[in-house]
C-alpha positions as CSV (number, residue, x, y, z in Angstrom):
1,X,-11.4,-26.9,-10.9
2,X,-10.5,-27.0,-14.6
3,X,-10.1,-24.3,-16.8
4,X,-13.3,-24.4,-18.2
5,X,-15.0,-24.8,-15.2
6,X,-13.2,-21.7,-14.4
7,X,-13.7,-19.9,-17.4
8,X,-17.5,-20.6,-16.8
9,X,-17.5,-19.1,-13.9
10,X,-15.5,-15.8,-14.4
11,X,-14.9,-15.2,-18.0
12,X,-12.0,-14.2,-19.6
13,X,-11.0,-12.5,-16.4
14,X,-7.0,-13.4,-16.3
15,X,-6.3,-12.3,-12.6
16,X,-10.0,-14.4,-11.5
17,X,-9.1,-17.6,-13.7
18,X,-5.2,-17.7,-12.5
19,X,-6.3,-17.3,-8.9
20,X,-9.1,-20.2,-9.0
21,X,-6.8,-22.6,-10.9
22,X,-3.2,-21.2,-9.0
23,X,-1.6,-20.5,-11.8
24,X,0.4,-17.6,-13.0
25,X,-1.6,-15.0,-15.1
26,X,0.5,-15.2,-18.1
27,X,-0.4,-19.2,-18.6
28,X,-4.3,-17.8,-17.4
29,X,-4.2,-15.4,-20.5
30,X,-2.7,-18.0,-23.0
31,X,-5.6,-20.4,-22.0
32,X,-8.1,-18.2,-22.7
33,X,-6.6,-17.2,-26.0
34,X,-6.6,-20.5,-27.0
35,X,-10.4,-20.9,-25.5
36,X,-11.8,-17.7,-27.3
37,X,-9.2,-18.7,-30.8
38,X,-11.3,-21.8,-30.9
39,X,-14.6,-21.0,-30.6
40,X,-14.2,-18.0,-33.3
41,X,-12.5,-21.2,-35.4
42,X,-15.9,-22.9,-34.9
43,X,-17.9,-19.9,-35.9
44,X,-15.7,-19.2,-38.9
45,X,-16.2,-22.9,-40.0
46,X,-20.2,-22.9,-39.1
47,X,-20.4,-19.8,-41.5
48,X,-18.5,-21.7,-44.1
49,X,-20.8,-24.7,-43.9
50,X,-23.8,-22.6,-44.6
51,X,-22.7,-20.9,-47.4
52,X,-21.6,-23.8,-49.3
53,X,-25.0,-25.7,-48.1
């Protein structure tokens, strides 16, 4: 399973995604960070693109 597979599943539940990908939590936690970092980065540049449209 990857992690978005994972994430799909069970949200940005740390203990669920570490356990379904066996990995530690810690890495679990930084992977989502990183998933939920770049979709408000793709919001953030969405917004931009309509104001300047």
């Amino acid at each position: 399973m990857t992690f978005l597979e994972a994430y799909a599943i069970h949200g940005p539940d740390v203990e669920r995604i570490a356990e379904a990908l066996g990995i530690a939590p810690p890495e679990a936690d930084r992977l989502i960070n990183e998933a939920m970092e770049r979709r408000h980065q793709q919001r953030v540049r969405l917004a931009d693109a309509r104001r300047t449209a």
